[in-house]
Backbone as JSON, one array per atom type, in Angstrom:
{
  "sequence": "XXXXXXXXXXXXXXXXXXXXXXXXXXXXXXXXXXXXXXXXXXXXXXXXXXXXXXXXXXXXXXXXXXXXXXXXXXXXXXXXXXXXXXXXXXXXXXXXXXXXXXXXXXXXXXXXXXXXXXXXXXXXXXXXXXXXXXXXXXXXXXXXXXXXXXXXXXXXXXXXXXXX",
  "N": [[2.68, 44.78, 135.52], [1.12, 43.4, 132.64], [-2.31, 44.75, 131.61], [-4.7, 44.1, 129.46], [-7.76, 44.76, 127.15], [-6.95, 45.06, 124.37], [-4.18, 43.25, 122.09], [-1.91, 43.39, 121.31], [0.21, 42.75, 118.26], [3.29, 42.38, 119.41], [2.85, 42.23, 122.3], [1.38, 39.66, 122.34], [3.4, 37.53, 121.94], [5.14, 38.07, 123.64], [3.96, 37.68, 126.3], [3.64, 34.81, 124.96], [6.11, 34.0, 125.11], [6.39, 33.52, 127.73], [5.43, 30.62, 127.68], [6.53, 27.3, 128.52], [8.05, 25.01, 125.9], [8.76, 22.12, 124.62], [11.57, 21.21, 122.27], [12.03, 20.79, 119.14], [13.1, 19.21, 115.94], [11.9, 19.47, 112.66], [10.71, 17.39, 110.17], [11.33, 16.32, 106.69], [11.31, 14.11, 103.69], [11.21, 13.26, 99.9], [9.02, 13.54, 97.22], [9.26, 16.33, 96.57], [11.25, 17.19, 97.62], [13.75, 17.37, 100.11], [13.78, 18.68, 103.65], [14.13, 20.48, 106.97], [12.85, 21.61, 109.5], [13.25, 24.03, 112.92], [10.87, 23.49, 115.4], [8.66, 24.64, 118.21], [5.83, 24.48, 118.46], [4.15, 22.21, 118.38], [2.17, 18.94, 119.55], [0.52, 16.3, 120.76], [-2.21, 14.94, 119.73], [-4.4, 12.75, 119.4], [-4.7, 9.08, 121.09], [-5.81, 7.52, 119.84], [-6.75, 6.74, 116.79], [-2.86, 6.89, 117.13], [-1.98, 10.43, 117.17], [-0.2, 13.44, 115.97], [0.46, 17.19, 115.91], [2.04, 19.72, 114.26], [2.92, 23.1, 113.79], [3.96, 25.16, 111.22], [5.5, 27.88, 109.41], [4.1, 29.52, 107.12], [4.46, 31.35, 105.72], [6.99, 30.75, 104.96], [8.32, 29.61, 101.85], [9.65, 27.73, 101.42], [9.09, 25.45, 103.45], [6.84, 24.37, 101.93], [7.27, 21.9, 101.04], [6.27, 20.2, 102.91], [3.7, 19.43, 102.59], [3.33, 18.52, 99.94], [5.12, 16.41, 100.17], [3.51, 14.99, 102.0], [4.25, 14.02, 104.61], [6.21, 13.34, 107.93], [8.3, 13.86, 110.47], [8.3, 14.22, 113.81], [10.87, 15.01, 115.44], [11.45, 14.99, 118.7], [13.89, 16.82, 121.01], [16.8, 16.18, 122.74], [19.0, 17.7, 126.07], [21.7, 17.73, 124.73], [20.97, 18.35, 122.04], [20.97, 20.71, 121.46], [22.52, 22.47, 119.43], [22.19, 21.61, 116.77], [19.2, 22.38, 116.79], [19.61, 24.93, 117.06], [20.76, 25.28, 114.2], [19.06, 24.36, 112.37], [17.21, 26.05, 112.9], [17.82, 27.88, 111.16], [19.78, 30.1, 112.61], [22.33, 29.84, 112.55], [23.22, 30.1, 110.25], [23.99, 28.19, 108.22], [23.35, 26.43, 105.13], [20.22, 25.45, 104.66], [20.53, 22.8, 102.83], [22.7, 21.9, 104.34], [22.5, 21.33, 106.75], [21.58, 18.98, 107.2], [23.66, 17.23, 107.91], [24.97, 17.47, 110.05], [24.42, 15.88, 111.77], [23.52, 12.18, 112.64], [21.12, 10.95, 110.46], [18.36, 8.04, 110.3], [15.37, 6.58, 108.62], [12.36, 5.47, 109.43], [9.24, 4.67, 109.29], [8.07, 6.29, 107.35], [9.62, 7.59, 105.24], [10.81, 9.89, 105.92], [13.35, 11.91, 107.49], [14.97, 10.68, 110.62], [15.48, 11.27, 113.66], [18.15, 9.47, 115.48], [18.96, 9.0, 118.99], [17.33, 10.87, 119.87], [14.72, 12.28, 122.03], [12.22, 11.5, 121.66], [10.46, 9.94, 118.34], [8.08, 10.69, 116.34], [7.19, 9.82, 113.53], [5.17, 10.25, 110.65], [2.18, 10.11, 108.43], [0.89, 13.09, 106.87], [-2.72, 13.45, 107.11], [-4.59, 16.0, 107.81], [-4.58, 18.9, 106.67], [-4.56, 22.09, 107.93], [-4.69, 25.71, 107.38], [-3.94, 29.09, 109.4], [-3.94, 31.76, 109.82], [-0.62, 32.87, 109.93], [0.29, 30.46, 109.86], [0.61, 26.96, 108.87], [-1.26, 24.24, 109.87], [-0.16, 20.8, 110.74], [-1.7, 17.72, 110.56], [-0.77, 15.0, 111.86], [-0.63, 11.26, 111.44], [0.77, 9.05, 113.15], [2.53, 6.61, 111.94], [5.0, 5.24, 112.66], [7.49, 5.05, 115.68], [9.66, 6.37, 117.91], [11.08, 5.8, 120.87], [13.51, 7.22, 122.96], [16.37, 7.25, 125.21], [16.24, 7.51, 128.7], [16.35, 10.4, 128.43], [17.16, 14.13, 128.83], [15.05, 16.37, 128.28], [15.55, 19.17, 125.62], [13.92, 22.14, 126.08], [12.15, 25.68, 125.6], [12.04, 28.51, 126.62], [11.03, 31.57, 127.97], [12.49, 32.87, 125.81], [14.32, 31.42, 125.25], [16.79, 28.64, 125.88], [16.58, 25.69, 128.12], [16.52, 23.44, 130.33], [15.17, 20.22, 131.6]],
  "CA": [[1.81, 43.75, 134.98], [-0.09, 44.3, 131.48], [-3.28, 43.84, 131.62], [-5.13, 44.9, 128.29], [-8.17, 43.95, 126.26], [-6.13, 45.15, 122.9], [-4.01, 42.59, 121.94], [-0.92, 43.9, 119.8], [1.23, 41.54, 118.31], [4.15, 42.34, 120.51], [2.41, 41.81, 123.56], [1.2, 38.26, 122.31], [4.89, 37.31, 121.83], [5.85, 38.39, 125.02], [3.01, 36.5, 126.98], [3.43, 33.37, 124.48], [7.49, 33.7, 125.4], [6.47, 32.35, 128.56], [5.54, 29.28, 127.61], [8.01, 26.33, 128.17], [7.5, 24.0, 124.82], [9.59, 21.21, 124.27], [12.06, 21.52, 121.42], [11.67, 19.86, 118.29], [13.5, 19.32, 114.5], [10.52, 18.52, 112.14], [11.4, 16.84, 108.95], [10.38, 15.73, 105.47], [12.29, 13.78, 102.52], [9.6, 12.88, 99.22], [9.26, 13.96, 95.9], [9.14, 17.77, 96.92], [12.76, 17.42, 98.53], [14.34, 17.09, 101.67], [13.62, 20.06, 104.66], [14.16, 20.06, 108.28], [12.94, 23.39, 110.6], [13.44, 23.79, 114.45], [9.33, 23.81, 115.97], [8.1, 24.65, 119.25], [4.68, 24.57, 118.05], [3.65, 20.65, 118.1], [1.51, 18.74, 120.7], [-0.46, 15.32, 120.8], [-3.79, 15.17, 119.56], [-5.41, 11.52, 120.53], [-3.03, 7.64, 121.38], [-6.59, 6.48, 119.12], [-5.29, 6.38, 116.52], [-2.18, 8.35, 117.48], [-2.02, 11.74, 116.28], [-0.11, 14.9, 116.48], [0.52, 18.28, 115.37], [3.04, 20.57, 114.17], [2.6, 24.15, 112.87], [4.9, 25.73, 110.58], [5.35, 29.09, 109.07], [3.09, 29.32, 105.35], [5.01, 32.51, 104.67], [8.34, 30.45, 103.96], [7.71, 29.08, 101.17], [10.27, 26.27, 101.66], [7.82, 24.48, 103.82], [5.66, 23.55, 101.44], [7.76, 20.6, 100.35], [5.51, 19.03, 103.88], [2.38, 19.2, 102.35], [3.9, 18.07, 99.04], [5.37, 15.2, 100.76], [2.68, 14.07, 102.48], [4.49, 13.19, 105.72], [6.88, 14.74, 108.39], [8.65, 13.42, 111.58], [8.79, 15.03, 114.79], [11.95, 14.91, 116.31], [12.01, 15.61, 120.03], [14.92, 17.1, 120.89], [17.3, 16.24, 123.87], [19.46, 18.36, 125.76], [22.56, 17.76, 123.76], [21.18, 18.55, 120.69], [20.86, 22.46, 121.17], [23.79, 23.32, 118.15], [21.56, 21.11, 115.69], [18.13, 22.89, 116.31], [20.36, 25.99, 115.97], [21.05, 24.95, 112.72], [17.69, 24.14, 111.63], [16.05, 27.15, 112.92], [18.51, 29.03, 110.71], [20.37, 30.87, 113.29], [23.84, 29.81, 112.25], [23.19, 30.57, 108.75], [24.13, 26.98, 107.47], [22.94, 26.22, 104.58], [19.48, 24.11, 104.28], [21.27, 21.68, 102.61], [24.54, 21.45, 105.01], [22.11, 21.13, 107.96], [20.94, 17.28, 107.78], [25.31, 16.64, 108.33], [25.15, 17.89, 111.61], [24.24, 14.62, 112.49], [23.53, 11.0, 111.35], [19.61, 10.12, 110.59], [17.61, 7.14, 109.63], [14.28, 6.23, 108.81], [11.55, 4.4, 110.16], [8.42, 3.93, 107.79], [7.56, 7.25, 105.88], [10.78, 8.15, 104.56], [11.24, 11.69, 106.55], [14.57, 11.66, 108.37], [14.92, 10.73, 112.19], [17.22, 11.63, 114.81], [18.69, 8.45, 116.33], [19.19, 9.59, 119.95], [16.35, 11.96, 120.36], [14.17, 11.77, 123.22], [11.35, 10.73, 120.62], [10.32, 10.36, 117.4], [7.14, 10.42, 115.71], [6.88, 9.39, 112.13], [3.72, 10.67, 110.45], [1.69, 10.65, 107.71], [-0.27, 13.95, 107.39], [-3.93, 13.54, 107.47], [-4.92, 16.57, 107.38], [-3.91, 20.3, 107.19], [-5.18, 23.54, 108.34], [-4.32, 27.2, 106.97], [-4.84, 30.04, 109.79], [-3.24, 33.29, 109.95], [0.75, 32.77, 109.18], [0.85, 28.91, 109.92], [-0.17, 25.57, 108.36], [-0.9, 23.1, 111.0], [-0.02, 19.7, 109.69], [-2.41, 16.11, 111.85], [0.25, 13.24, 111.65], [-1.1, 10.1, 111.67], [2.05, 7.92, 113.47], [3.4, 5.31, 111.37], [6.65, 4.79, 113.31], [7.62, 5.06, 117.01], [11.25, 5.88, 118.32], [11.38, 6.11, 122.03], [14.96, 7.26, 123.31], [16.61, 6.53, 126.63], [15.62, 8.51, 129.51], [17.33, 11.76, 127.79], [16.92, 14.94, 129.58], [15.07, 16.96, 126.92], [15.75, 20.46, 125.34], [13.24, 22.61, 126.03], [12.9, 26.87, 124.9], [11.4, 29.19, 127.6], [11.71, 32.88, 127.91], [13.53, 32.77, 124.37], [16.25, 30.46, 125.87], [16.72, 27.35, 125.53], [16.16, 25.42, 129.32], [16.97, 21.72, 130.53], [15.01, 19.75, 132.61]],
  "C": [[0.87, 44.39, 133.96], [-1.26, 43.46, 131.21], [-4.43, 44.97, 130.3], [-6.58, 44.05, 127.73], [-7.73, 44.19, 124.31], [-4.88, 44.26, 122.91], [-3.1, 42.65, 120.94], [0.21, 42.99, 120.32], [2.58, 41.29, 119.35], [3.83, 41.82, 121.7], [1.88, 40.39, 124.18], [2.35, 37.36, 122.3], [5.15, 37.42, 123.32], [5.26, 37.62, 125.89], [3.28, 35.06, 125.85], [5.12, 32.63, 124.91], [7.64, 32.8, 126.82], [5.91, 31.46, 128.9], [6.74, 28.59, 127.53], [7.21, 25.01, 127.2], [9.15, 23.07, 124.91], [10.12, 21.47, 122.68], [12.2, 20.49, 120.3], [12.75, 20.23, 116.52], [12.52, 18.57, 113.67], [10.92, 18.23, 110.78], [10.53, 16.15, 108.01], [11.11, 15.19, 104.39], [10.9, 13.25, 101.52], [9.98, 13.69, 97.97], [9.65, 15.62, 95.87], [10.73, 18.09, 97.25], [13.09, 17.16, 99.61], [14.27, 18.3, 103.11], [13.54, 19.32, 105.81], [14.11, 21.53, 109.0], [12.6, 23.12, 112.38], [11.26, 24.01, 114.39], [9.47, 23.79, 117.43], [6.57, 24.0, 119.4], [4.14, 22.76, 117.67], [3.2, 20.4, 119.24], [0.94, 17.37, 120.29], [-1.67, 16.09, 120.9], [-4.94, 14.33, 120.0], [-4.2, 10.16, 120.58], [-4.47, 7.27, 120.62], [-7.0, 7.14, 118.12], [-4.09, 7.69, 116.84], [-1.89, 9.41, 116.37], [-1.38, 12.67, 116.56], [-0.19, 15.35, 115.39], [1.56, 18.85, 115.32], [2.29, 22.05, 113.36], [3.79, 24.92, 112.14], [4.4, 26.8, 109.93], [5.07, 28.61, 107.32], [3.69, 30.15, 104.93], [6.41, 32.32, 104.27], [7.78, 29.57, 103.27], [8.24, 27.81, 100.57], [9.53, 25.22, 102.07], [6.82, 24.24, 103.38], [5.72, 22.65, 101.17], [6.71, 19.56, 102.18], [4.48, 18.58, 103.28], [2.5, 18.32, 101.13], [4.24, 16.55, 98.95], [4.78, 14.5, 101.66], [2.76, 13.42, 103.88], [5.68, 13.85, 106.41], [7.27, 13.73, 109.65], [9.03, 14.07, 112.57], [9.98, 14.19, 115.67], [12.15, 15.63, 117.3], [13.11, 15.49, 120.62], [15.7, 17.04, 122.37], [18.72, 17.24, 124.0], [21.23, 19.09, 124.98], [22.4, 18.18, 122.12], [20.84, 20.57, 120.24], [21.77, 23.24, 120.19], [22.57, 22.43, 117.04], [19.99, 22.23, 115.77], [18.57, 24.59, 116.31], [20.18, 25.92, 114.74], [19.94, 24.81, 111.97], [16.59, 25.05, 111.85], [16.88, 28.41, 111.84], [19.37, 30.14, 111.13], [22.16, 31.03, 112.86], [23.99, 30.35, 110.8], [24.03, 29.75, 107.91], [23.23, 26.81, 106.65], [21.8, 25.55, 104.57], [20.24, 23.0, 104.01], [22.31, 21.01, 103.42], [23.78, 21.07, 106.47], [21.54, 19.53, 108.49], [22.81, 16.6, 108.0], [25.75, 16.77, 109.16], [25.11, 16.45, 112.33], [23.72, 13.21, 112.07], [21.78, 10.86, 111.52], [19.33, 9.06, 109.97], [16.07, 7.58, 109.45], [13.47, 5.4, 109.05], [10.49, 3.97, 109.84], [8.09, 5.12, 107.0], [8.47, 7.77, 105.1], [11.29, 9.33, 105.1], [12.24, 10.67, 107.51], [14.24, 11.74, 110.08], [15.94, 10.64, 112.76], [17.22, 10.34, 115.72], [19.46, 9.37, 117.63], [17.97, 11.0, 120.72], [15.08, 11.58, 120.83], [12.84, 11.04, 122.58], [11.06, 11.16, 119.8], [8.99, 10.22, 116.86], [7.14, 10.48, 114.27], [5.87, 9.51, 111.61], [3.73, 10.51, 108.86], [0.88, 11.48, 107.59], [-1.54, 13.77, 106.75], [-4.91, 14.36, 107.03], [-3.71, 18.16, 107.49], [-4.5, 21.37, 106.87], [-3.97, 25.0, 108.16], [-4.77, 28.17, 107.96], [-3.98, 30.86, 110.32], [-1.44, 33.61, 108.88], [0.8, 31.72, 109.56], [-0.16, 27.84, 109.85], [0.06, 24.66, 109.73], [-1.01, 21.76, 110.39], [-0.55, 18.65, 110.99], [-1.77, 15.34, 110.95], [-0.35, 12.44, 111.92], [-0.16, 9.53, 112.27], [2.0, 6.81, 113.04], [4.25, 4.77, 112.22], [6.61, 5.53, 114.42], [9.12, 5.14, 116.95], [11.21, 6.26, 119.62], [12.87, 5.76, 122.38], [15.24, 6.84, 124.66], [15.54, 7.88, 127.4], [16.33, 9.86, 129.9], [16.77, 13.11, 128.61], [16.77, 16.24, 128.33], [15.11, 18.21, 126.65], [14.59, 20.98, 125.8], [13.28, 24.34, 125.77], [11.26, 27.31, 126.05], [11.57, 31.03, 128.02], [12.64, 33.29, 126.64], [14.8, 32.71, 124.6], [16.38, 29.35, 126.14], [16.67, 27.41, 127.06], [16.58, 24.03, 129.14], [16.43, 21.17, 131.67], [16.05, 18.73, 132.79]]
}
């Protein structure tokens, strides 16, 4: 058991690995372009008015088309869809582009793509957004609602995916 008050990056990784987060594909279509990256990193903020969060990495410089575009949809991810947030975390080494064919989306009012079938969706406009360290955190406003069946959702734990 490590018990330290120094605090090296490795060791924050390793303690943050065991967290279990729910698995997510976060998405954006808008003048900027079209992007979709796997997140762990999202959470509710208030149901008045509803709000979440996502954080994404500032040092790709792909993800700027969120801020650009003004708006972003969290797609929570059930556990059938573990080859798609493959694909969107870059692991397979599919193209950006070849990765929204994995599967069929619509939309629901901001124009960012949503996964029909996924345990839920939130539709956002962002609000605001915060710069701090290596990741922009983007506050969704919710426009649009997709509640799925009662899907049994991905989740990533120990740096492995999990299934309740």
């Amino acid at each position: 058991m490590l018990k330290t008050n120094e605090i090296e990056p490795r060791h924050y990784r390793d303690a943050m690995a065991r967290f279990a987060g729910a698995v997510h594909v976060v998405t954006t279509d808008g003048p900027a372009g079209r992007r979709g990256v796997t997140a762990i990193a999202a959470c509710s903020v208030s149901d008045n008015p509803p709000t979440v969060l996502v954080c994404l990495n500032r040092e790709n410089p792909s993800n700027a088309c969120f801020a650009e575009n003004g708006v972003f949809a969290l797609n929570t991810l059930a556990a059938e869809h573990e080859e798609l947030s493959n694909a969107f975390s870059g692991l397979t080494g599919l193209p950006p582009e070849e990765r929204f064919g994995l599967a069929e989306w619509e939309t629901i009012a901001t124009g960012a793509p949503t996964l029909p079938g996924a345990v839920a969706v939130f539709d956002c406009h962002i609000v605001q957004t915060v710069d701090l360290a290596t990741h922009r955190v983007h506050f969704g406003r919710v426009a649009g609602l997709s509640i799925g069946a009662n899907l049994r959702p991905l989740l990533y734990h120990d740096r492995g995916y999990r299934v309740l």
